[in-house]
C-alpha positions in Angstrom: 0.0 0.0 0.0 1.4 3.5 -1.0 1.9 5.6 1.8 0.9 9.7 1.5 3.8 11.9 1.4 2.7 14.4 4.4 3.8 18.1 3.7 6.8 19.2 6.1 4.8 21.9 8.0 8.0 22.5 10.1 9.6 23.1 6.6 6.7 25.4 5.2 6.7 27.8 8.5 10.6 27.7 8.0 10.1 29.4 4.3 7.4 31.5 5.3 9.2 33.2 7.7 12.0 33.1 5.7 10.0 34.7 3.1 8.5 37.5 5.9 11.7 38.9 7.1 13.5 39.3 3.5 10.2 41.0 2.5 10.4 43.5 5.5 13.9 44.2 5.1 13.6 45.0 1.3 10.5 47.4 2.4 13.0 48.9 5.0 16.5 49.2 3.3 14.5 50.6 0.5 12.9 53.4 2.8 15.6 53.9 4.9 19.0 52.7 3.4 20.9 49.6 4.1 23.7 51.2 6.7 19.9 53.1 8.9 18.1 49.7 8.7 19.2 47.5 12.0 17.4 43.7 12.7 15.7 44.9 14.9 13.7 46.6 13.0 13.3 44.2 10.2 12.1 41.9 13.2 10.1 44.1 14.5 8.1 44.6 10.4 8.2 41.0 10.0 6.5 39.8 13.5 9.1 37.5 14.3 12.0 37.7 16.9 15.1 39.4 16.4 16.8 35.9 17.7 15.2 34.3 14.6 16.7 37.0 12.0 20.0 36.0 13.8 19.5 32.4 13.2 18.5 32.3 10.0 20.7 35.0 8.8 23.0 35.3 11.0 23.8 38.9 9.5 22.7 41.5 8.0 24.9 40.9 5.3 23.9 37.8 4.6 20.2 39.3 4.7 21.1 42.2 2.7 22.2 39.3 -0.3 19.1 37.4 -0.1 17.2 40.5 -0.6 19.1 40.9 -3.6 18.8 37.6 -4.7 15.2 37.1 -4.3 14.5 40.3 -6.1 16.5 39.1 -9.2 14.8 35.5 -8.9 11.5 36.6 -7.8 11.1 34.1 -5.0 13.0 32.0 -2.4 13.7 29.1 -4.9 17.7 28.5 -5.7 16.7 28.2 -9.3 18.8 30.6 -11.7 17.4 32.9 -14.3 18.3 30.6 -16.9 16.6 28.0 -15.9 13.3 29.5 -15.2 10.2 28.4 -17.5 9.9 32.0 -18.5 13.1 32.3 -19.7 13.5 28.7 -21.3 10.0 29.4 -23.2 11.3 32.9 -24.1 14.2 31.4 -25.9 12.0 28.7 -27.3 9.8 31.0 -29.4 10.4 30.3 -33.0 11.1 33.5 -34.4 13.2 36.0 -33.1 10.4 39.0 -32.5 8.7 36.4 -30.3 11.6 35.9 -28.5 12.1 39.6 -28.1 8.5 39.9 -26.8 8.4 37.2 -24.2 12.0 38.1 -23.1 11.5 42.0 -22.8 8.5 40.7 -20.7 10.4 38.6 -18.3 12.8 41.1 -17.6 10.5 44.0 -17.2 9.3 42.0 -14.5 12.9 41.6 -13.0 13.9 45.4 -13.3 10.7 46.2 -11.6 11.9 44.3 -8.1 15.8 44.7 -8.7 16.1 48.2 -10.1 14.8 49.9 -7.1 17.6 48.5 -4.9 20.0 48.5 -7.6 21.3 52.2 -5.7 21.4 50.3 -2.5 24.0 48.2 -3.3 26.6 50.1 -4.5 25.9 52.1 -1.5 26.0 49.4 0.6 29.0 48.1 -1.1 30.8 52.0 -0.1 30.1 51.7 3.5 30.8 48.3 3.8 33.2 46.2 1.8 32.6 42.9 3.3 29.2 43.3 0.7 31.2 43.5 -2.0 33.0 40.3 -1.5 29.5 38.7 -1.4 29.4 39.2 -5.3 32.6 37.6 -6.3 34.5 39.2 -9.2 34.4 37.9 -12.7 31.7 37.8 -15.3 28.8 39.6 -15.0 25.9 37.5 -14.6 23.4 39.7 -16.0 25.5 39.8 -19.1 25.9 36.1 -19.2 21.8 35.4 -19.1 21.6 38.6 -21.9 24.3 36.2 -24.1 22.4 33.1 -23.4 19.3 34.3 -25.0 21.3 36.2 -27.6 22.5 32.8 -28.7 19.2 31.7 -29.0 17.7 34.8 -30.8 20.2 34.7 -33.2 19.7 32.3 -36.4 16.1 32.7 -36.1 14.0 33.3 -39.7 13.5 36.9 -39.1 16.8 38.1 -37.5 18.8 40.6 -39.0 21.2 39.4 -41.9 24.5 39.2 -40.3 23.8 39.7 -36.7 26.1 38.4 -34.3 25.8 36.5 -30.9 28.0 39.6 -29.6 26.2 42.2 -30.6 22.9 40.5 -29.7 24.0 40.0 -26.4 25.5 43.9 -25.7 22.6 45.9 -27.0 20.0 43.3 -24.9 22.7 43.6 -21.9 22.4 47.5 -22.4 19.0 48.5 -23.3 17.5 46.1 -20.7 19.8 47.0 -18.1 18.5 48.0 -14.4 20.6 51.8 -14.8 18.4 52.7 -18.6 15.1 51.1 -17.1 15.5 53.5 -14.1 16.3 56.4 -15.8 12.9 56.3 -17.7 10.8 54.7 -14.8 11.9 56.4 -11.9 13.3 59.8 -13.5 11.1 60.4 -16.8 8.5 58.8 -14.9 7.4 56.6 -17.3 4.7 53.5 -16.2 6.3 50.0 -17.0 4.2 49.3 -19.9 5.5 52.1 -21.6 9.0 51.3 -20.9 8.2 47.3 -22.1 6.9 48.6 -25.3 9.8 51.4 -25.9 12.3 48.6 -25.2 10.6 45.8 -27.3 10.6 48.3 -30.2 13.9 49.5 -30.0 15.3 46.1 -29.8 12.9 44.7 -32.6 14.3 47.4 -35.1 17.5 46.6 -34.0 18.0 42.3 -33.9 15.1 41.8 -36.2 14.8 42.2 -40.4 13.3 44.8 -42.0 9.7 43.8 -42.8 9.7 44.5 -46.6 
């Protein structure tokens, strides 16, 4: 006789927490800077101890990285940008101006948790250098996700004659990045959509053939 899996409830109320104080700390580094923002207080927003920050944590560091991370990823799962269904079914779109579509998509929805604290790092980073050494040197990832769906934009029916994989990947890597989508969302004050679209086009007329 098969026996029921039970769900870990221990487990569950361990990622739910989890989940609460990362959530409270992005609200509060946010508001108030990394370097202003104590445990204490991002206890005190996520109703839990400060003993259970420490433990789970142990730093605020540590914290400070999985509130990067999980903005990036867009929840507490260790799966890479790669590797998520979005992105796999982005680069399985059969033309390239699919691809384009479904990938400016997925990455609007990125930029819209990570460019906010985008800022925060470096200026977390300035006033304390252990946070650099959290992001060791080397290549960039966001530049190594941009060339992976470069490589599978390019070849596509309607890509422009004599595009590169190089190319592909720098003007993805710098119209998408967190520093342009800012500059229109949070300075020109431009909604999302607006920004999808602009960066869609721009990227179309650029990677894709001339329709005539």
């Amino acid at each position: 006789m098969d026996t029921v899996k039970r769900p870990d409830k221990r487990a569950e109320r361990s990622r739910r927490t989890r989940e609460k104080v990362v959530e409270a700390a992005r609200e509060l580094f946010v508001a108030q800077g990394y370097g202003a923002t104590s445990l204490q207080e991002v206890a005190d927003r996520a109703g839990v101890a400060v003993q259970t920050v420490y433990f789970v944590f142990r730093n605020k560091r540590t914290l400070f990285k999985d509130v990067v991370d999980t903005s990036i990823a867009g929840d507490t799962e260790p799966i890479a940008t790669m590797d998520r269904e979005w992105f796999r079914a982005a680069c399985a779109e059969p033309t390239a101006a699919g691809q384009l579509r479904a990938h400016v998509h997925g990455t609007r929805e990125i930029l819209g948790r990570v460019a906010p604290i985008m800022p925060l790092i470096a200026a977390a980073a300035a006033t304390d250098p252990e946070i650099a050494r959290q992001w060791p040197d080397g290549p960039d990832p966001r530049y190594t996700v941009q060339y992976a769906a470069a490589e599978a934009l390019v070849g596509k029916p309607d890509t422009r004659p004599g595009l590169s994989v190089e190319m592909a990947a720098d003007l993805l890597f710098g119209l998408l990045s967190p520093q342009l989508y800012l500059i229109f969302v949070r300075d020109r004050d431009w909604s999302p959509d607006t920004w999808e679209v602009w960066a869609r086009t721009a990227l179309t007329s650029q990677l894709c053939a001339d329709p005539g």
